[in-house]
C-alpha positions as CSV (number, residue, x, y, z in Angstrom):
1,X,104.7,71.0,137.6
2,X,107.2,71.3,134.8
3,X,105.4,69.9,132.0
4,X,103.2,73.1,132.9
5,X,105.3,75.6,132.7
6,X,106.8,74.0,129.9
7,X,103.1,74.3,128.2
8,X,102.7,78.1,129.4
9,X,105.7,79.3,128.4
10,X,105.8,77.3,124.5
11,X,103.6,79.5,122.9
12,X,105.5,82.6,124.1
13,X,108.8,81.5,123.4
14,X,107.6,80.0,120.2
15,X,105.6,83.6,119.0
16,X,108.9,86.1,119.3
17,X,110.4,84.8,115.3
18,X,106.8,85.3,113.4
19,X,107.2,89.1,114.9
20,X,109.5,89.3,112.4
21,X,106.9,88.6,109.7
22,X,105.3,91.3,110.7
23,X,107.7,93.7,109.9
24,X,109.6,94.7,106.2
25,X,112.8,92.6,106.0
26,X,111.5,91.3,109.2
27,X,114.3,88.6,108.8
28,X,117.3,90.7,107.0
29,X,117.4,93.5,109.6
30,X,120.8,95.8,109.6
31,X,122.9,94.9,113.0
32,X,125.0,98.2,113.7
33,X,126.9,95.9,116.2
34,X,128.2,92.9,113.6
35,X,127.7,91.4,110.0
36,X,124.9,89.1,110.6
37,X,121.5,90.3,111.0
38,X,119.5,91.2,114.2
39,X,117.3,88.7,115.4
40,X,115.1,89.6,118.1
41,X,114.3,93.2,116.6
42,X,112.2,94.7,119.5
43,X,115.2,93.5,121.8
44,X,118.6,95.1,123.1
45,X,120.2,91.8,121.8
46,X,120.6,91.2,118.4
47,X,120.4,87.1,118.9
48,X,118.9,87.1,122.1
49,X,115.1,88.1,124.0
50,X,116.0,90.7,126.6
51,X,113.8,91.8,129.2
52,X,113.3,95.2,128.6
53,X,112.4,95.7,125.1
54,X,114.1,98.4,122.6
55,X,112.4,101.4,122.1
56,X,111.2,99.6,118.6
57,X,110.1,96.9,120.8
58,X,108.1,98.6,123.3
59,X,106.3,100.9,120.8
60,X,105.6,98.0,118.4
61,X,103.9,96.4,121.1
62,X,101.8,99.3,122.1
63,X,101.0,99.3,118.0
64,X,99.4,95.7,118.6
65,X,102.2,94.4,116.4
66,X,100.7,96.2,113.5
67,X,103.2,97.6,110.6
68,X,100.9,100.9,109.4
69,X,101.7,104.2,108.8
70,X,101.8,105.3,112.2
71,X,104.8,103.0,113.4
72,X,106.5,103.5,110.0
73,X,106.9,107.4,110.7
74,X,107.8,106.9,113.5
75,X,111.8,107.4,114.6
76,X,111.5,104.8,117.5
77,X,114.8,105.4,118.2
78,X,116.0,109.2,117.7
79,X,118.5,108.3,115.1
80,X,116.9,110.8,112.7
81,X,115.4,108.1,110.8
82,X,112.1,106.7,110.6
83,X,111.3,102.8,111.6
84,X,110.4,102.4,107.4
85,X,113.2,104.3,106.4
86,X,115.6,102.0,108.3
87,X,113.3,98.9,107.7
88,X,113.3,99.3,103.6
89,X,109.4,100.9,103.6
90,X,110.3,104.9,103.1
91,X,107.1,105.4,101.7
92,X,105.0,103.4,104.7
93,X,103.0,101.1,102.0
94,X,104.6,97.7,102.4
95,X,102.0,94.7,103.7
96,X,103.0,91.5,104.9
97,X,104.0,88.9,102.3
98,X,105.1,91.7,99.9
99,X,109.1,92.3,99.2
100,X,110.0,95.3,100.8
101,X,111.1,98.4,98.7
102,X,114.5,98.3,99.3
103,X,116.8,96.2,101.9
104,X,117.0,97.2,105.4
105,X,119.8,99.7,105.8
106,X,119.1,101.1,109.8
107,X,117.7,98.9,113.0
108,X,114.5,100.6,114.3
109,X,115.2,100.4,117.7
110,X,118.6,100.6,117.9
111,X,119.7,104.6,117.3
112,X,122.8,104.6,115.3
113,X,125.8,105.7,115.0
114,X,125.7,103.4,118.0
115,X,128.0,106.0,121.0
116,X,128.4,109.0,118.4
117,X,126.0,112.0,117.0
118,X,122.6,111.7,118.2
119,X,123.3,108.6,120.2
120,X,126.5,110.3,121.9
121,X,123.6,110.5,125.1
122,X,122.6,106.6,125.0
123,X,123.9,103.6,127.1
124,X,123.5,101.1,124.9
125,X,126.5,99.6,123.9
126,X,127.2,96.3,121.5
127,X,127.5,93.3,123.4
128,X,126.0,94.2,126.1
129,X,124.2,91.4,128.6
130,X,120.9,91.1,130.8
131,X,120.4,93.8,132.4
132,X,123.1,95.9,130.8
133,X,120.6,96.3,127.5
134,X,118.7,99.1,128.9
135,X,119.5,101.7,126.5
136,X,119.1,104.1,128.9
């Protein structure tokens, strides 16, 4: 029974990091909550998957993982940015296996100033845990 779940749950656990090449600077993504980079980019936690996805997450999904024009305009998180702007694509033309324009200088899902401006009104907070990584 556990070697089963084992064999369900590999290819999911396993498929989260190549995300990340579908994305500009997919592995060099700006963490507003700490120096290193963020990880798991459609997630609340910047080192760790969370349940309920970020609202980069969640719309990246509904995109069938595909970086095009429509998700790079888009200001996932109502930061006043758009996801290319704060991914290093301004223009919306990168493609995957191509350096990005310039280096990642927002997080997509993750509206910022993180608890000031236009992110005053949003729960999330750095550090949170579990269920605390809402956002909401």
């Amino acid at each position: 029974m556990l070697l089963s779940v084992v064999f369900v749950l590999l290819p999911a656990v396993l498929a989260h990091p190549y995300y990340r090449d579908w994305i500009p600077n997919g592995y060099a993504v700006f963490n507003p909550c700490g120096a290193s980079f963020w990880e798991a980019v459609g997630h609340y936690n910047p080192t760790h998957h969370t349940i309920v996805k970020n609202p980069f997450g969640v719309e990246f999904a509904a995109n069938r993982y595909a970086w095009d024009e429509t998700i790079c305009r888009k200001d996932s998180d109502g930061d006043g940015k758009t996801n290319g702007e704060e991914l290093g694509d301004p223009n919306c033309v990168w493609v995957q296996g191509a350096t990005p324009d310039i280096s990642s200088s927002g997080h997509p899902g993750i509206c910022e100033p993180v608890g000031s401006g236009p992110c005053a009104s949003v729960a999330f907070t750095c550090g949170c845990h579990g269920t605390q990584c809402s956002g909401r």
